[in-house]
VEXGU-355624 format. One line per 5 residues: number of its first residue (from 0); for each residue y, z, x of N, C-alpha, C. Coordinates in Angstrom, 3 decimals, decimal comma. Example, Ala and Ser with C-alpha at 12.3 -4.5 7.8 and 13.67 -1.06 7.14 Angstrom:
2
0> -5,690/7,800/13,190/-4,500/7,800/12,300/-3,300/7,800/13,200  -2,250/7,080/12,850/-1,060/7,140/13,670/0,030/7,870/12,900
END
This chain:
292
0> -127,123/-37,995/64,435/-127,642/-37,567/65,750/-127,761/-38,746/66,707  -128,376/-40,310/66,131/-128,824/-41,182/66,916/-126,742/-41,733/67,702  -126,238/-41,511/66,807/-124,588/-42,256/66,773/-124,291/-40,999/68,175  -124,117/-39,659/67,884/-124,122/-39,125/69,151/-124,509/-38,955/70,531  -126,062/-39,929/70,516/-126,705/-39,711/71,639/-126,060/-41,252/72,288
5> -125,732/-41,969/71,491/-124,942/-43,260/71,752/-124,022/-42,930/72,654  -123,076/-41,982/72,049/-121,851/-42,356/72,418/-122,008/-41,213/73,708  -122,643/-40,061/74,352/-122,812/-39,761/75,058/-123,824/-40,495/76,139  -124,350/-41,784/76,002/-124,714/-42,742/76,851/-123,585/-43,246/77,446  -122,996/-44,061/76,246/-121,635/-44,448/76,625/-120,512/-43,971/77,623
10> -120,459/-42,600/77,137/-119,581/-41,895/78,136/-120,224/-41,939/79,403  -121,282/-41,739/79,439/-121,547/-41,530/81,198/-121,712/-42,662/81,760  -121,985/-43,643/81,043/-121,819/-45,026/81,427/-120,241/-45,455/81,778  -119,500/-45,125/81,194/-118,151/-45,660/81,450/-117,710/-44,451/82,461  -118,121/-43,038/82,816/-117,982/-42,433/84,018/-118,494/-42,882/85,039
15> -119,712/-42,803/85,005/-120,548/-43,494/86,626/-120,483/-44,809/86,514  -120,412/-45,480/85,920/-120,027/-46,961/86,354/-118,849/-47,916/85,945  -117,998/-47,708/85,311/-117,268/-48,805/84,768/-115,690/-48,133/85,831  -115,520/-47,039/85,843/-114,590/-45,802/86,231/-114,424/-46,165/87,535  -115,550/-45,679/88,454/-115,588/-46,091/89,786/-115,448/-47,356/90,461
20> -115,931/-48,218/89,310/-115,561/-49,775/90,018/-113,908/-50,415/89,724  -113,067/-49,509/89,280/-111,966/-49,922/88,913/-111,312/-49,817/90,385  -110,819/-50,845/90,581/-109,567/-51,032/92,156/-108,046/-51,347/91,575  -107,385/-50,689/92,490/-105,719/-50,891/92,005/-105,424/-51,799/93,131  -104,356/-52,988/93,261/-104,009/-53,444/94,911/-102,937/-53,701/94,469
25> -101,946/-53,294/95,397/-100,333/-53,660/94,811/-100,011/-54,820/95,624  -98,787/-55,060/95,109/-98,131/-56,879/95,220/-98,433/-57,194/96,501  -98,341/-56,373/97,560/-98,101/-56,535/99,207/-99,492/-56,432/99,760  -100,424/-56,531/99,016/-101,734/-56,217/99,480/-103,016/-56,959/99,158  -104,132/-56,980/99,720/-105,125/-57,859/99,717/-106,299/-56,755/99,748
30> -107,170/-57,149/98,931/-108,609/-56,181/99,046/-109,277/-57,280/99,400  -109,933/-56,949/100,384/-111,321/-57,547/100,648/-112,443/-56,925/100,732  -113,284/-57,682/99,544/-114,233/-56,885/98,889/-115,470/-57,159/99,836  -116,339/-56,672/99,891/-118,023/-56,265/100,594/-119,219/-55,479/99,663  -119,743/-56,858/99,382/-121,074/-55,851/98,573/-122,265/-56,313/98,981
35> -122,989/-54,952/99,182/-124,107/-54,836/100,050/-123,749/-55,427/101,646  -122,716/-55,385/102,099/-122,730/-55,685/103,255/-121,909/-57,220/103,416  -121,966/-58,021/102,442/-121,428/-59,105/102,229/-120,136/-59,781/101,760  -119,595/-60,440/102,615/-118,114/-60,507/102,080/-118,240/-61,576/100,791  -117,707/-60,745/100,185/-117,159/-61,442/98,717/-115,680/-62,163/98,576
40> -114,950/-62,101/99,568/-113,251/-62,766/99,385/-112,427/-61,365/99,388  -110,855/-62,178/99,171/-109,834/-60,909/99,007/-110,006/-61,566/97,739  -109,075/-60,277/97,286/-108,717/-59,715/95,571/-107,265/-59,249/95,675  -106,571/-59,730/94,359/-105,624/-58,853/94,123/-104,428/-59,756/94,302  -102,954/-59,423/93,967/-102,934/-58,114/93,408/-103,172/-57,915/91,608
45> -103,151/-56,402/91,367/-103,468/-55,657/90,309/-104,229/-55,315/90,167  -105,160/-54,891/88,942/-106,276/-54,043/88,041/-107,309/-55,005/88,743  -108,822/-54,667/88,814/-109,968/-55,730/88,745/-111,180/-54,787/89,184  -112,179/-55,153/88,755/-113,282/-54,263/88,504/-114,484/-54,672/90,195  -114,927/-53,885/90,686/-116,425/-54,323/91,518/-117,629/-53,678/91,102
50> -118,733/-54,023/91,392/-119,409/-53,304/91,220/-119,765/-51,705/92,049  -119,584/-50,440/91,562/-119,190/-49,146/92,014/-120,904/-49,097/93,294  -120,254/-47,936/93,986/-121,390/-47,772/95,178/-122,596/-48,711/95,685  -121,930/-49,747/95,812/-122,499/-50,880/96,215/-121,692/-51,907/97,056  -120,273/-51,544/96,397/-119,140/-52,010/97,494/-118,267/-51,538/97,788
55> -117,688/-52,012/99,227/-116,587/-51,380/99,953/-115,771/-52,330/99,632  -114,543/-51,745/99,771/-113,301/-52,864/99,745/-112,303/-52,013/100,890  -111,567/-53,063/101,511/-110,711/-53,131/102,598/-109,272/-53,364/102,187  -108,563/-52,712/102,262/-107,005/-52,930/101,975/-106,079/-53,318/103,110  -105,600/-54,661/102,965/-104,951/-55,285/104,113/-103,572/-55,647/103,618
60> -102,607/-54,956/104,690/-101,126/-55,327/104,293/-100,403/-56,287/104,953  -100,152/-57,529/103,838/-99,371/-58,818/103,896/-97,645/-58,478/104,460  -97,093/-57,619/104,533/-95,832/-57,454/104,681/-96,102/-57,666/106,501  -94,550/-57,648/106,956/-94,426/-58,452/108,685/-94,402/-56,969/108,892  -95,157/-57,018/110,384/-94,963/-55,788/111,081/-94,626/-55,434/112,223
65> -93,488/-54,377/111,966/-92,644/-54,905/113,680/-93,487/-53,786/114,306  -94,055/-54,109/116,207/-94,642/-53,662/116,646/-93,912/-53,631/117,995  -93,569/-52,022/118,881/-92,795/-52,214/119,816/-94,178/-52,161/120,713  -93,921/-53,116/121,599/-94,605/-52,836/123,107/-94,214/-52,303/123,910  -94,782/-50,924/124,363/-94,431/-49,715/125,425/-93,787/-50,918/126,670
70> -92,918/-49,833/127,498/-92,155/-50,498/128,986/-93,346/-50,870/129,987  -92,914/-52,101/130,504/-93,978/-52,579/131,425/-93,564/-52,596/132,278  -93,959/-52,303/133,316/-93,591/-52,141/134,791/-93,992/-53,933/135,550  -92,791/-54,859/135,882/-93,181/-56,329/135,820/-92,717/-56,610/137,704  -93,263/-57,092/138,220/-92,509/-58,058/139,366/-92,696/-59,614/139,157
75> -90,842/-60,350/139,456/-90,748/-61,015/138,948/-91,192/-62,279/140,248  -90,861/-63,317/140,155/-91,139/-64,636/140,668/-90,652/-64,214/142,181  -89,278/-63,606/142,441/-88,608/-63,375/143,335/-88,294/-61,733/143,840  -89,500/-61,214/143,799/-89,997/-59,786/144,140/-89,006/-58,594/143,741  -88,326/-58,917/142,365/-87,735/-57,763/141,576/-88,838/-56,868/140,350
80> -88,890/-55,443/140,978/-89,457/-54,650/139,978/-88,418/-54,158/138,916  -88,609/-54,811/137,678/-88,196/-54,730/136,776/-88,840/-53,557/135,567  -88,077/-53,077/134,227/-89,251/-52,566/133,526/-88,294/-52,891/131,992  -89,630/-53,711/131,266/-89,012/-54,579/130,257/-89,866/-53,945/128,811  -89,426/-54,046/127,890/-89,346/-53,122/126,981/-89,432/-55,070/126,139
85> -90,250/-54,961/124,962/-90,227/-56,098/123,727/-90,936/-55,497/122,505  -90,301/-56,853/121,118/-91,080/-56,072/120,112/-91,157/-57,484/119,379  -92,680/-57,557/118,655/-93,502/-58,475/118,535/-93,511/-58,328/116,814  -92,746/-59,696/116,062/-92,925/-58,996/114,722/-94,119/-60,284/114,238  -94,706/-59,545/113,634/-96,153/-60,500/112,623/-96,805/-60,198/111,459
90> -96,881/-60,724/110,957/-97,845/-60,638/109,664/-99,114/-61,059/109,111  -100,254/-60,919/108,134/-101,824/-61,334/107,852/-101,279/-62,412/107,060  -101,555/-63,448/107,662/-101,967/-64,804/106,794/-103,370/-65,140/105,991  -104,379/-64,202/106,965/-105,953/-64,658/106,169/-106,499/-63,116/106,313  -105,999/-62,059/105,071/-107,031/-60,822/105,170/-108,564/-60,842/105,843
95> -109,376/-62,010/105,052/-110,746/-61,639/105,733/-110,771/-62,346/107,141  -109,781/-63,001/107,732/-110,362/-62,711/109,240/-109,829/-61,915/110,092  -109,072/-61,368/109,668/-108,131/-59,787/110,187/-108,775/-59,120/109,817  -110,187/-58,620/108,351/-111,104/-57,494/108,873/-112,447/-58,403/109,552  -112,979/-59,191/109,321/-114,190/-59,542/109,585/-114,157/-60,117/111,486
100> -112,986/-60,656/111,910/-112,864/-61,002/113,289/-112,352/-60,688/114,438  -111,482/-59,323/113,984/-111,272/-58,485/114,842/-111,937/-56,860/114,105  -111,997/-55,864/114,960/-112,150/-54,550/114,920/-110,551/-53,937/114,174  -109,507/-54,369/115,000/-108,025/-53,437/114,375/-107,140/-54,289/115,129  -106,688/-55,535/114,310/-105,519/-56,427/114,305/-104,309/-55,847/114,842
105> -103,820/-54,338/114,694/-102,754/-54,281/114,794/-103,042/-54,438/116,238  -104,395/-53,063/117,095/-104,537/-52,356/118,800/-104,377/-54,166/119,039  -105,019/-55,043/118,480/-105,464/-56,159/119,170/-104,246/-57,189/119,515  -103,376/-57,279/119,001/-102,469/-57,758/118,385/-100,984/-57,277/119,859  -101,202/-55,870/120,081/-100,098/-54,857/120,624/-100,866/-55,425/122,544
110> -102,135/-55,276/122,462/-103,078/-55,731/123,954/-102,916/-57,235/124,415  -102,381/-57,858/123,512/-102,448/-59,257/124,077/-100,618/-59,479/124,147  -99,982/-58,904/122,880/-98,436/-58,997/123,752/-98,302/-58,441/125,215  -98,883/-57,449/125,332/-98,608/-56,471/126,580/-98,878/-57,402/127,995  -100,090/-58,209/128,206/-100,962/-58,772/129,078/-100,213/-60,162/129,212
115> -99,456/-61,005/127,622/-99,084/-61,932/128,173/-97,078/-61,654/128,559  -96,681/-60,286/127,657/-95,565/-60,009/128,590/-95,640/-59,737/130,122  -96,641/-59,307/130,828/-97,008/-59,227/132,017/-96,514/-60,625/133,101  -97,450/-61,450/132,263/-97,943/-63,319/132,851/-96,306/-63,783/132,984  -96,033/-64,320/131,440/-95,059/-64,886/131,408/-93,381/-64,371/132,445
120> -93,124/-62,705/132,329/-92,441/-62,086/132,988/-92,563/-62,425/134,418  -93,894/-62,152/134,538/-94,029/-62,614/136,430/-93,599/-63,533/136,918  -93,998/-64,980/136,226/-93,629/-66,036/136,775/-92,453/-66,756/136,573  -91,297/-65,638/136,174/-89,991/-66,036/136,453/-88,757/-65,412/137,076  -87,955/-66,037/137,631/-86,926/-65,519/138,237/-86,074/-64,494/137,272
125> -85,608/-63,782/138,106/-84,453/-62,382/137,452/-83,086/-63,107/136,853  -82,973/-64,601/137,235/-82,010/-64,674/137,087/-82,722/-65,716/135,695  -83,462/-66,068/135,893/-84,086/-66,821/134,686/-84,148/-66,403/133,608  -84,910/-64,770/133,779/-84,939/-63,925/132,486/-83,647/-63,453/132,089  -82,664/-63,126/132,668/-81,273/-62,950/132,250/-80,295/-63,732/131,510
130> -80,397/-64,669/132,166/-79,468/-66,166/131,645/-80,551/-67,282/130,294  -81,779/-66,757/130,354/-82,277/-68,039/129,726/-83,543/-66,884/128,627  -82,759/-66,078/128,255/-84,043/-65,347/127,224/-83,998/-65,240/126,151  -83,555/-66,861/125,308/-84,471/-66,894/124,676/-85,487/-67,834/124,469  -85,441/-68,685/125,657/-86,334/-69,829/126,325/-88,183/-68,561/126,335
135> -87,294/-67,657/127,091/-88,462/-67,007/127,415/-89,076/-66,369/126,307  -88,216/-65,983/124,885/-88,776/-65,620/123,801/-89,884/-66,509/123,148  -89,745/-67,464/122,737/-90,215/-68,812/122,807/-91,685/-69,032/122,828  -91,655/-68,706/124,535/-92,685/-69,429/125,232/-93,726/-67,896/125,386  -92,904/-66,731/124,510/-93,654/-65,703/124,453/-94,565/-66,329/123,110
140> -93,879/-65,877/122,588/-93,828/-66,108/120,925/-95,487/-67,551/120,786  -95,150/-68,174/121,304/-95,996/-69,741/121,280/-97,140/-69,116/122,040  -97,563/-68,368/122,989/-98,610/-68,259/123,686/-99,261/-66,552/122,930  -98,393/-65,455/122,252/-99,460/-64,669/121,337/-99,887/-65,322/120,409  -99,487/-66,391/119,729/-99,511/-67,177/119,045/-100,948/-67,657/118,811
145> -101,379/-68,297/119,162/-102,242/-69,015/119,866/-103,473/-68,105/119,906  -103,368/-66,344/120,180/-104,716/-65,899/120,475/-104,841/-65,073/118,940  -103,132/-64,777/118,607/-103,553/-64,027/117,004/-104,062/-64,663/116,198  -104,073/-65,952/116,294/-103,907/-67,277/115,112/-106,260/-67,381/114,782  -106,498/-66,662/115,905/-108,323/-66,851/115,451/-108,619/-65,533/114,508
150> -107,595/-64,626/114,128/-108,224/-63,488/113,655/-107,025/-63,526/112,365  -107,135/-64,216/111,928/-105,328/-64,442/111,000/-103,982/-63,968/110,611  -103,713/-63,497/111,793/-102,075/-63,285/112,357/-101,202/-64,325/112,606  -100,075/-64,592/111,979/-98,934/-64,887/112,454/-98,328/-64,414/113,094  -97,581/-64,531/114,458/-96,283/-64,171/115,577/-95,339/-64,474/114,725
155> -94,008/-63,990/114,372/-93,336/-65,043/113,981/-91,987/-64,639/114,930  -91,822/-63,741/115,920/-90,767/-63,891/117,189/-91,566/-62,621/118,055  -90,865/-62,737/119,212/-91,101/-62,243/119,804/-89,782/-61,894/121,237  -89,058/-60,404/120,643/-87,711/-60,302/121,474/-88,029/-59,264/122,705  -87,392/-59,754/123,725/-87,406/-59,133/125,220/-85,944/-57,959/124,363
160> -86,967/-56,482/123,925/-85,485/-55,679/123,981/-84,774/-54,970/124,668  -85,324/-54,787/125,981/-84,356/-54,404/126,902/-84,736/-54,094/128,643  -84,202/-54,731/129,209/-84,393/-54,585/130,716/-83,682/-53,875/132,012  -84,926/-52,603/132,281/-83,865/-51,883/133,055/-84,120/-52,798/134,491  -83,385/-52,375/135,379/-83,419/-52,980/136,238/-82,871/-51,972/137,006
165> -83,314/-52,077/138,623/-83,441/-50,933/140,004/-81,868/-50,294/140,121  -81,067/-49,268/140,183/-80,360/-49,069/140,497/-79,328/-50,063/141,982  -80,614/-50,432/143,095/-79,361/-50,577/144,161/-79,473/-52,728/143,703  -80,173/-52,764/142,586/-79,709/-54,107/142,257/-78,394/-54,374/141,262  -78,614/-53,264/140,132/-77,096/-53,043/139,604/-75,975/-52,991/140,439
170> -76,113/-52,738/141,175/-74,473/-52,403/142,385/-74,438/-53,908/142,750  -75,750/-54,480/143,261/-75,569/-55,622/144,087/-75,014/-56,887/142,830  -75,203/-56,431/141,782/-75,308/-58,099/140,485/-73,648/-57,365/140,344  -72,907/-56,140/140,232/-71,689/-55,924/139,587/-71,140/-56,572/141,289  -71,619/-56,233/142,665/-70,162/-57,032/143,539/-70,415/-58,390/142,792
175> -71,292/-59,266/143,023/-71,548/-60,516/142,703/-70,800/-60,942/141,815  -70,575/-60,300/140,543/-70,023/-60,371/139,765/-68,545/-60,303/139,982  -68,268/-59,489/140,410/-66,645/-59,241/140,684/-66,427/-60,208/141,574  -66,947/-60,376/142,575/-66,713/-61,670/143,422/-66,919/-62,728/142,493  -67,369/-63,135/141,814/-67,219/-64,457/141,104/-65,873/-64,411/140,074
180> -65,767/-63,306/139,280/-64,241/-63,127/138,663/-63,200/-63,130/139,743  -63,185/-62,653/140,924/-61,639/-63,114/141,791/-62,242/-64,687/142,027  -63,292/-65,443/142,362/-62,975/-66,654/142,769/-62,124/-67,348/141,403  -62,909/-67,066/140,622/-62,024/-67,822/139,109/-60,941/-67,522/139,228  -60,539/-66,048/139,337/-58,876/-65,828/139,459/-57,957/-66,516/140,511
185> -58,624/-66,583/141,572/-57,840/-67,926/142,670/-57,710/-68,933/141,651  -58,710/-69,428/141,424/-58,989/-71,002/141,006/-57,618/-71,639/140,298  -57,568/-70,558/139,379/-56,737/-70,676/138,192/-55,236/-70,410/138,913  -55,195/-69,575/139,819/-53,724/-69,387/140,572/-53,380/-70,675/140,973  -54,271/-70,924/141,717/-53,972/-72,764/142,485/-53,648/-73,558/141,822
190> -54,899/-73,968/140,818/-54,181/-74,799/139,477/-52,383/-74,545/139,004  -52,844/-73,332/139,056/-50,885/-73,026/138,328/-50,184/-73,802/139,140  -50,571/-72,924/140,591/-49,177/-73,639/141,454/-49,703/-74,781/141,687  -50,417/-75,109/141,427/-50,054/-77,015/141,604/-49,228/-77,567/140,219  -50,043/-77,285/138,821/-49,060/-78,000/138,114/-47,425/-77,090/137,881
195> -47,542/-76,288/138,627/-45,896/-75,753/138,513/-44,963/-76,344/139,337  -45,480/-76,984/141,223/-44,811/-77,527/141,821/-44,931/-79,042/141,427  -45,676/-79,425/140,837/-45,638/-80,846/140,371/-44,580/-81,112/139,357  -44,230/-79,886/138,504/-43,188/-79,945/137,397/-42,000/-79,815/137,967  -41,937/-78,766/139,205/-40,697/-78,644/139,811/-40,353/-80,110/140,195
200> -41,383/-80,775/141,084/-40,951/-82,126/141,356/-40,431/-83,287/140,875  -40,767/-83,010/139,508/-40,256/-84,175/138,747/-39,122/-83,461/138,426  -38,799/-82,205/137,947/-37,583/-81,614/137,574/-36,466/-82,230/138,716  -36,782/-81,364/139,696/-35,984/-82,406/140,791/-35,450/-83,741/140,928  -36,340/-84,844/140,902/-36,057/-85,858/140,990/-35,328/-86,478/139,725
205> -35,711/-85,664/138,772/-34,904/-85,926/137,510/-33,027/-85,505/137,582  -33,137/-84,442/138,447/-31,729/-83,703/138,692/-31,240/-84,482/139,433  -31,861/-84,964/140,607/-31,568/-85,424/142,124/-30,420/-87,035/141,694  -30,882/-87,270/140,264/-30,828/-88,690/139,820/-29,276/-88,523/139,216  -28,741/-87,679/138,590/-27,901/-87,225/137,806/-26,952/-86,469/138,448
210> -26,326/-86,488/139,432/-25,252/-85,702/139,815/-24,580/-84,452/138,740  -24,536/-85,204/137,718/-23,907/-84,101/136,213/-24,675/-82,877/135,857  -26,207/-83,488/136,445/-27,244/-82,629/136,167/-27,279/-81,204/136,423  -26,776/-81,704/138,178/-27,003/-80,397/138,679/-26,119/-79,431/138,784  -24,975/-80,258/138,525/-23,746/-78,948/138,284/-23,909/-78,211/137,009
215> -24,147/-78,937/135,694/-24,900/-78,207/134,764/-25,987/-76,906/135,027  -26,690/-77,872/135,518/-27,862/-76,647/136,112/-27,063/-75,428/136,793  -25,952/-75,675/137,576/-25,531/-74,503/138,428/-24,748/-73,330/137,744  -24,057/-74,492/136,674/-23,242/-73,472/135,719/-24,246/-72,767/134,412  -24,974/-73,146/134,138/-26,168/-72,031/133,408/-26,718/-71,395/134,187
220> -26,721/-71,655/135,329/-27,172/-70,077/136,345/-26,130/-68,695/136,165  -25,168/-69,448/136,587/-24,352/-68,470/136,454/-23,730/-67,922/135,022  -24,411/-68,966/134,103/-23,768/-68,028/132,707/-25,351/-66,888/132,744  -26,602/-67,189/132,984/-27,449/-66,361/133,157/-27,526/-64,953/133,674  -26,587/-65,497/135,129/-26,645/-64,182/135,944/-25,464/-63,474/135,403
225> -24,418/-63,893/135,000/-23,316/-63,119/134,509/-24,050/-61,897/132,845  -24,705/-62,904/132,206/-25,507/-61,748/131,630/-25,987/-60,410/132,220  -26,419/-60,372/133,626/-26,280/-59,117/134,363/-25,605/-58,204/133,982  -25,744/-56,778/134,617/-24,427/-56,538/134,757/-25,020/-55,843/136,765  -24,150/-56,924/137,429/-24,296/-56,398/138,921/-22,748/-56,466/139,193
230> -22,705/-55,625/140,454/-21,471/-55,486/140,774/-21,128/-56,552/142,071  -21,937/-57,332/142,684/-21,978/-58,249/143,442/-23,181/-59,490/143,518  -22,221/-60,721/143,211/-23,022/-61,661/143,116/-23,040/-62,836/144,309  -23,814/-63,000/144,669/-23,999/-64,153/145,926/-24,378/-65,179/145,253  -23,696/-66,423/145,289/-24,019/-68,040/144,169/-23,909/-68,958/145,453
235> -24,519/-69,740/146,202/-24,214/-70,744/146,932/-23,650/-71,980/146,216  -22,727/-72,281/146,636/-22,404/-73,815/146,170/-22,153/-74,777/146,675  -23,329/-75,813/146,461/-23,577/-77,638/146,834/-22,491/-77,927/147,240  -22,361/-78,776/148,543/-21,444/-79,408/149,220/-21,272/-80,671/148,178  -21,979/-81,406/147,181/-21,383/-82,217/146,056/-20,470/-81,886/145,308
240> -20,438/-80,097/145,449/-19,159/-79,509/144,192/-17,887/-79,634/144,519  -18,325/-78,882/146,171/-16,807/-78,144/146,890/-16,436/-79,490/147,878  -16,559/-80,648/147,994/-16,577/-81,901/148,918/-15,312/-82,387/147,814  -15,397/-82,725/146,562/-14,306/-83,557/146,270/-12,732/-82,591/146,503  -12,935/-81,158/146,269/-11,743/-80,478/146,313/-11,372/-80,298/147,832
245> -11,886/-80,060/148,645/-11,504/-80,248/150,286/-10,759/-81,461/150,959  -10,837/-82,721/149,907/-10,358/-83,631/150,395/-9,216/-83,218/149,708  -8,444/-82,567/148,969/-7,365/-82,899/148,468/-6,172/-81,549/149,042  -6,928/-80,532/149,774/-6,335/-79,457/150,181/-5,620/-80,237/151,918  -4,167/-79,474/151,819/-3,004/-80,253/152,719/-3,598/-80,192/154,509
250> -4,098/-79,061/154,771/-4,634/-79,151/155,795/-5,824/-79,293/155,940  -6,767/-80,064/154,963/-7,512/-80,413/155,432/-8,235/-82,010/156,574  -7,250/-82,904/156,456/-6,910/-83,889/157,439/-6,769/-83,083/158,617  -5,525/-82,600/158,997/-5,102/-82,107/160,009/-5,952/-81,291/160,598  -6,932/-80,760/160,190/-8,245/-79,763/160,840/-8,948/-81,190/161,565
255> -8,904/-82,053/161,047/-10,607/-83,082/161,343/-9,274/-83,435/162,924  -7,985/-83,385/163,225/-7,940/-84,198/164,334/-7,965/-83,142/165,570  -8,148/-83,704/166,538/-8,400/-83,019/167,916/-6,857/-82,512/168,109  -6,932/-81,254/168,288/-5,926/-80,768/169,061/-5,468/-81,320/170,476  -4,492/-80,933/170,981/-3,781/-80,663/172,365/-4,447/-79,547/173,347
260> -4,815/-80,331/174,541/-5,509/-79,546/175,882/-4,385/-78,300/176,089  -5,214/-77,084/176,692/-3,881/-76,004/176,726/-3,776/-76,174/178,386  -4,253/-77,291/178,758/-4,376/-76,970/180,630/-3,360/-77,449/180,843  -2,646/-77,235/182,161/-1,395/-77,615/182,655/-1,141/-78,736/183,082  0,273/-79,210/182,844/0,558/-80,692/183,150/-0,119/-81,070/184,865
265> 0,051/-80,612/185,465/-0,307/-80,792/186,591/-1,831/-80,468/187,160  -2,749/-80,375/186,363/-4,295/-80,400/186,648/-3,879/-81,639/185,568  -3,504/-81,910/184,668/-3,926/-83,156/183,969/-3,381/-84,110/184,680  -2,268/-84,608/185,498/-2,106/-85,244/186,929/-2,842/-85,530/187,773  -4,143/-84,487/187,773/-5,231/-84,794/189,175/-4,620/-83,670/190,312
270> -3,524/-83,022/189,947/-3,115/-81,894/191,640/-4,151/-80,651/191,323  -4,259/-80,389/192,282/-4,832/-79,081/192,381/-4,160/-77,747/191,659  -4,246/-77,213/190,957/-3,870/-75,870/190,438/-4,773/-74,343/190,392  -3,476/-73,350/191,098/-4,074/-72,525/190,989/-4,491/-71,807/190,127  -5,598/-70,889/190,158/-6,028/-70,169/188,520/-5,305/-69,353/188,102
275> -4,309/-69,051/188,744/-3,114/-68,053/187,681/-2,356/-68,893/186,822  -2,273/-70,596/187,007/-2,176/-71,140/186,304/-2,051/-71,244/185,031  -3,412/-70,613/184,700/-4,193/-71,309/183,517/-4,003/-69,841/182,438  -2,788/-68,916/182,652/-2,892/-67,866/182,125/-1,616/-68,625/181,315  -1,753/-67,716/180,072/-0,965/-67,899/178,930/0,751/-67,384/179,541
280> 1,908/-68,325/179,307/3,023/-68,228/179,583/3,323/-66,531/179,356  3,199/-66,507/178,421/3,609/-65,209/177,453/3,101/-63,881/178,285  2,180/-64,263/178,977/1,615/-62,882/179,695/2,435/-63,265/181,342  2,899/-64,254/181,782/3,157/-64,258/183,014/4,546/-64,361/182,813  5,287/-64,005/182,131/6,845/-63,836/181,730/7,386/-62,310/181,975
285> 8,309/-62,268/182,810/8,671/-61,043/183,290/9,565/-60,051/181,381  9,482/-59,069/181,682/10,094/-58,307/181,114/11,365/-58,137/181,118  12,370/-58,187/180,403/13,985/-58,221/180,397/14,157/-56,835/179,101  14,532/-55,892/179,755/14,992/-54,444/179,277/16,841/-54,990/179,358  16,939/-54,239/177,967/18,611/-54,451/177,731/19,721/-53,086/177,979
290> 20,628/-52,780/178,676/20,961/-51,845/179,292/22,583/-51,570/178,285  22,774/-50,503/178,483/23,985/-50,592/177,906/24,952/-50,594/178,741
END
């Protein structure tokens, strides 16, 4: 009887007290224990006993937590209303001052990205936040930093994820834009034609040097263009080509000398002549019809 009343002590002893004080905390987690009101430390992970209805324990999760911050309505340095969208990833470095020094790490955590995306956003140019973000990630990142770091949060980035921006400024950044792609496209035209006429130039003077050169050159034109198939070809050809064969054709001397005046012996005398004169024999020669 006495062995039974034992072991039914026992049992209710290991129900109401040994049972209830048992805590589970898995790998990613921290208990921080409170008895009577008093912090006792974190615990864990695994099995471990407290004393039952006398303490609370707090379960705090060590894993990073990505947190988006709702769209903020921002004006920037240079009076663009913007609306910028970020997400703030962090994690508990010290469970008991994430419960004991704030109320709720995460609200607290989400209120101070929001206030210093506000600050930092304001006081920069549109073209700043565009061209230079991740300067501005940074200098996000370093200043939540700083206020999570008393309640034991780590920041560990902090990304600008997306920025709308006013409709009649989109129109105005795409001309801008297109105007800056045709200036490049000049740029690069000019360049060409400069080093293309600079190549022509030396090509030239390289030809200019070589007489052999350029008749070469003339006759691969024309084996080029004969690859055609046209039915009329126009080829100019250099007075260096066609100059040596002109000297050797029979009338060509006899062209270079001055002809004979067709005026009449007698104006070349100095007498006066009349202007029927000066008409061709052949037209002032009577007609001779032959009769039978």
């Amino acid at each position: 009887m006495t062995l039974i009343i034992i072991l039914i002590i026992l049992a209710l002893i290991l129900f109401f007290f040994v049972l209830p004080g048992l805590r589970v905390v898995q790998s990613y987690e921290r208990g921080v224990i409170f008895i009577l009101g008093g912090l006792r430390g974190a615990k864990g992970p695994g099995v471990f006993w407290v004393p039952p209805m006398i303490t609370r324990m707090m379960k705090v999760d060590l894993r990073i937590v990505t947190m988006q911050v709702p769209p903020q309505e921002i004006i920037t340095r240079d009076n663009v209303t913007i609306r910028v969208t970020a997400v703030v990833y962090f994690y508990v470095v010290n469970p008991e001052d994430a419960v004991t020094k704030v109320v709720n790490f995460i609200d607290a955590t989400m209120q101070i990205g929001q206030t210093t995306l506000r600050n930092v956003l304001g006081q920069s140019d549109l073209d700043e936040l565009l061209a230079h973000r991740d300067r501005i990630n940074q200098n996000l990142q370093t200043i939540i930093d700083e206020y999570t770091e008393r309640w034991g949060v780590k920041v560990t980035a902090v990304e600008v994820k997306d920025i709308e921006l006013p409709p009649t400024m989109q129109r105005a950044m795409a001309k801008q834009a297109e105007a800056e792609r045709e200036k490049r496209a000049k740029i690069i035209h000019a360049e060409g034609e400069l080093q293309a006429s600079t190549q022509l130039a030396q090509a030239a003077s390289v030809i200019g040097s070589q007489p052999s050169a350029l008749q070469l050159r003339y006759l691969q034109t024309l084996t080029e263009i004969a690859v055609e198939k046209n039915s009329t070809i126009i080829f100019p050809l250099p007075m260096d080509i066609i100059e040596p064969l002109l000297k050797h054709l029979p009338g060509a001397a006899e062209g270079n000398h001055e002809r004979p005046s067709a005026r009449p012996i007698a104006e070349q005398a100095g007498r006066e002549v009349p202007p029927n004169a000066y008409m061709d024999q052949t037209a002032t020669r009577p007609m001779t019809t032959k009769r039978d």
